[in-house]
C-alpha positions, -999 to +999 in steps of 0.1 A: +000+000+000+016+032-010+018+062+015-008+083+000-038+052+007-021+045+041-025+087+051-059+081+040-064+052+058-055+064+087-073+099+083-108+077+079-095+058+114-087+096+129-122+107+119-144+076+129-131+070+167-155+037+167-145+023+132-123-007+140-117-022+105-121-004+070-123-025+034-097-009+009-101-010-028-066-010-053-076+021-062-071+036-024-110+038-014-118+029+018-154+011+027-169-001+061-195-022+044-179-052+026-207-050-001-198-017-003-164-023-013-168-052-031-192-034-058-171-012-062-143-031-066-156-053-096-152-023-118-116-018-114-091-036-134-074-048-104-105-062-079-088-071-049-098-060-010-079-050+019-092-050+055-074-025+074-074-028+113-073-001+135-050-019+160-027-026+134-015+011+121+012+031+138+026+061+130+048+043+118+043+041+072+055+009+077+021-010+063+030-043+057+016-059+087-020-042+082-033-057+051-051-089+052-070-098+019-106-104+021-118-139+014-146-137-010-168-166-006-179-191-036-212-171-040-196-140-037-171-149-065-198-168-084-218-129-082-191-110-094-183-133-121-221-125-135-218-094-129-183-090-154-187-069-177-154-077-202-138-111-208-105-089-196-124-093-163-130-132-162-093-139-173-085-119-142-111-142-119-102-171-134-063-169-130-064-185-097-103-199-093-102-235-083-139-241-069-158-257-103-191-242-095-174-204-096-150-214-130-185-228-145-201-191-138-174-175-151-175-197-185-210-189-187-211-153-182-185-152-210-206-172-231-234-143-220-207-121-235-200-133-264-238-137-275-244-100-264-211-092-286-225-113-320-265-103-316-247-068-319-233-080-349-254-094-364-282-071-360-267-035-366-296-007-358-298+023-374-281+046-344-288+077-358-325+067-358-330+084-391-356+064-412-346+048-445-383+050-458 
């Protein structure tokens, strides 16, 4: 975690005397709902979660010891796979997927994809909406 995410970890922390834990997203935002973060999340290129502790920051910007990454759960990773919106995406869930019941979503969310992709194709509208009449 680079210093500017970690200053703005801790500022959240700083703020929120009763927040124990916050849910970070690669691009630095920080979340106290998991949901939360994980919605957001499946829209960046790079869709991993952090959990920062409270009890684990210092003044120290030595971060290392802070991050834990969250454990999505079969349906959770099963969710997000339906919910891809660009092959680019299930390549990145599939990398290191072992369950079979999340790898079958993913193949069948890109199938989705690819039948979205030809029906475009293959069935061009007239985006200007002029008439041809």
């Amino acid at each position: 975690m680079n210093k500017e995410v970690f200053e703005k970890v801790k500022a959240v922390f700083d703020a929120n005397e009763d927040l124990e834990q916050q849910i970070v997203t690669s691009d630095g935002q920080c979340f106290n709902d998991e949901s939360d973060a994980f919605l957001h999340a499946r829209g960046l290129q790079d869709s991993e979660l952090k959990v920062m502790h409270r009890a684990n920051l210092n003044d120290s910007e030595e971060v290392g010891d802070t991050e834990e990454p969250v454990k999505l759960t079969a349906e959770e990773r099963i969710e997000r796979a339906q919910k891809a919106e660009s092959a680019e995406q299930l390549d990145q869930y599939a990398a290191d997927e072992k369950a079979k019941t999340v790898l079958s979503a993913i193949e069948a969310r890109r199938k989705e994809l690819i039948a979205g992709s030809q029906s475009k194709d293959d069935n061009p509208d007239n985006a200007s909406g002029d008439s041809q009449e």
